[in-house]
C-alpha positions as CSV (number, residue, x, y, z in Angstrom):
1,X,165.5,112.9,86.7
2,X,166.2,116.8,86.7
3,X,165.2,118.3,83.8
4,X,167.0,122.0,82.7
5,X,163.9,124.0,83.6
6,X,163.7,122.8,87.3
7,X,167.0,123.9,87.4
8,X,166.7,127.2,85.4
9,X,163.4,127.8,88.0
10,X,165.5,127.8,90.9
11,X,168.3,129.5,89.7
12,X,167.6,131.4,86.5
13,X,164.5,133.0,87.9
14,X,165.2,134.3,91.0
15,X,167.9,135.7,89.6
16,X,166.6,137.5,87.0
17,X,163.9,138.9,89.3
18,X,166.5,139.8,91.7
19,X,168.0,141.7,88.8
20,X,164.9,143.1,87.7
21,X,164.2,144.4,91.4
22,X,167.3,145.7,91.9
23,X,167.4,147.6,88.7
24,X,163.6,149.3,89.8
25,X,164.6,150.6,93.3
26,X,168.4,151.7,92.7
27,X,168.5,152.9,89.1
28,X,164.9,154.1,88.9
29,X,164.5,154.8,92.6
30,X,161.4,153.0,93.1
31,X,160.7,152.4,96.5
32,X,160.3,148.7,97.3
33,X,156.5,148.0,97.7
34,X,156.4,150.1,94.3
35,X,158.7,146.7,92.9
36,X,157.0,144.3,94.7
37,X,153.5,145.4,93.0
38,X,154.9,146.1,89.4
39,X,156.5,142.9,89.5
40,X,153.6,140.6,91.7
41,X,155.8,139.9,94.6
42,X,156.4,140.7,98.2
43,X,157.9,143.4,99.5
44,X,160.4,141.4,101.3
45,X,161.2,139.7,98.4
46,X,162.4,142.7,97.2
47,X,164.4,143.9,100.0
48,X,166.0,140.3,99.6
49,X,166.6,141.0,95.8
50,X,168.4,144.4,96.6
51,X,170.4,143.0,99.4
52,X,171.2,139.7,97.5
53,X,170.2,137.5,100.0
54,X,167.9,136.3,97.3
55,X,168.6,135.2,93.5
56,X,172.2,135.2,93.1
57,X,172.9,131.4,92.6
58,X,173.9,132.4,88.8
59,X,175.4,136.2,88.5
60,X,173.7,137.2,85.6
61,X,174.6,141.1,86.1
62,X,177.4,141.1,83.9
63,X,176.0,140.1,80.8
64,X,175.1,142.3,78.2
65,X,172.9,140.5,76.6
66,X,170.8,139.8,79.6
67,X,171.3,143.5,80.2
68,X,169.4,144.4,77.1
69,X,166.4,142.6,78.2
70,X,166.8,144.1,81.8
71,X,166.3,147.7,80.0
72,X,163.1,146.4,78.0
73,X,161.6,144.5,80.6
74,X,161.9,147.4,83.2
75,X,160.3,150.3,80.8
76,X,157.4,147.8,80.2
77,X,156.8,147.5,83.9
78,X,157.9,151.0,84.5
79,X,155.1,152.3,81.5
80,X,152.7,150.9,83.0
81,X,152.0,149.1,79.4
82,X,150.7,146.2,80.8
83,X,151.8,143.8,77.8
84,X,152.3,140.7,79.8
85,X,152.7,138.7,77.0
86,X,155.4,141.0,75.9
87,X,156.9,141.1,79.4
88,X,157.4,136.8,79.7
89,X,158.9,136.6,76.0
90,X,161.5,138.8,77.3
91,X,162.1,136.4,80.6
92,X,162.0,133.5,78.6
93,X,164.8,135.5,76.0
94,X,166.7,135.8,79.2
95,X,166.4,132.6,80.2
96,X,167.6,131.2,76.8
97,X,170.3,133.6,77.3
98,X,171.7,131.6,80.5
99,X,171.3,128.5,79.0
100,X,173.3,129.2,75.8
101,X,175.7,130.6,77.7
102,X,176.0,128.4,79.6
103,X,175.6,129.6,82.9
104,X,173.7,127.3,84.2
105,X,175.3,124.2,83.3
106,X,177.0,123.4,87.1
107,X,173.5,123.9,88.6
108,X,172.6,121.2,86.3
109,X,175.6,118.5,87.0
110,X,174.8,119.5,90.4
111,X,171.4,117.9,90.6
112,X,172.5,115.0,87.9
113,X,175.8,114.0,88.7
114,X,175.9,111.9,85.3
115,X,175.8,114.6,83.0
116,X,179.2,115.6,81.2
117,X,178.5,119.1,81.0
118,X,181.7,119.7,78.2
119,X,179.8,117.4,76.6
120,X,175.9,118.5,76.9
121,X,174.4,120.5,74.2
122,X,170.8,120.3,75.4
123,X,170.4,123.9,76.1
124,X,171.9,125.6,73.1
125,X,172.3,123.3,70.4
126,X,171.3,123.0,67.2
127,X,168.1,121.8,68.4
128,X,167.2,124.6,70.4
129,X,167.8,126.9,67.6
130,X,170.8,128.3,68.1
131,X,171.6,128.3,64.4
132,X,168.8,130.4,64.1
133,X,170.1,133.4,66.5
């Protein structure tokens, strides 16, 4: 048995650290050992990131939602704040994000063929506080 976040670690994750990354070195014009170290990666890592060799399983780059925690995730890293806590509220947002969305729900019938994906609700239902949002 699969459960959603084994699936939203391979997919969700990587890609938004690829978003993150790519957001440091072309919009900010860090260079890519500068994103490797903000971030605690390598610096090839990054170069996959930018060159999306790396962490596009689930385009998340056209979401404006996600795009709002982009910005605030890259001007804590970029301030040099250092409010980690702050930082992995905002991944987990994201992340929550994709699930309700439900851009993640293929990756999931993918690794549990059994699941009925027009009928799942696990990731944004009224269990997971959607009601609440």
């Amino acid at each position: 048995m699969i459960i959603p976040c084994e699936v939203a670690v391979k997919s969700v994750v990587p890609a938004v650290k690829a978003y993150l990354a790519k957001e440091l070195v072309e919009k900010h014009g860090l260079k890519q050992n500068e994103v490797a170290e903000l971030l605690g990666i390598s610096q090839s890592a990054v170069s996959k990131y930018t060159r999306e060799v790396r962490g596009y399983v689930i385009r998340i780059d056209n979401v404006e939602e996600i795009q709002v925690h982009i910005d605030s995730m890259v001007s804590l890293v970029t301030g040099g704040k250092g409010q980690r806590t702050e930082l992995l509220n905002l991944f987990c947002q994201t992340c929550e994000v994709v699930r309700r969305k439900r851009l993640m729900c293929k990756f999931c019938q993918r690794t549990e063929p059994r699941i009925k994906i027009e009928e799942c609700t696990l990731c944004f239902g009224p269990d997971r506080g959607e009601s609440k949002r």
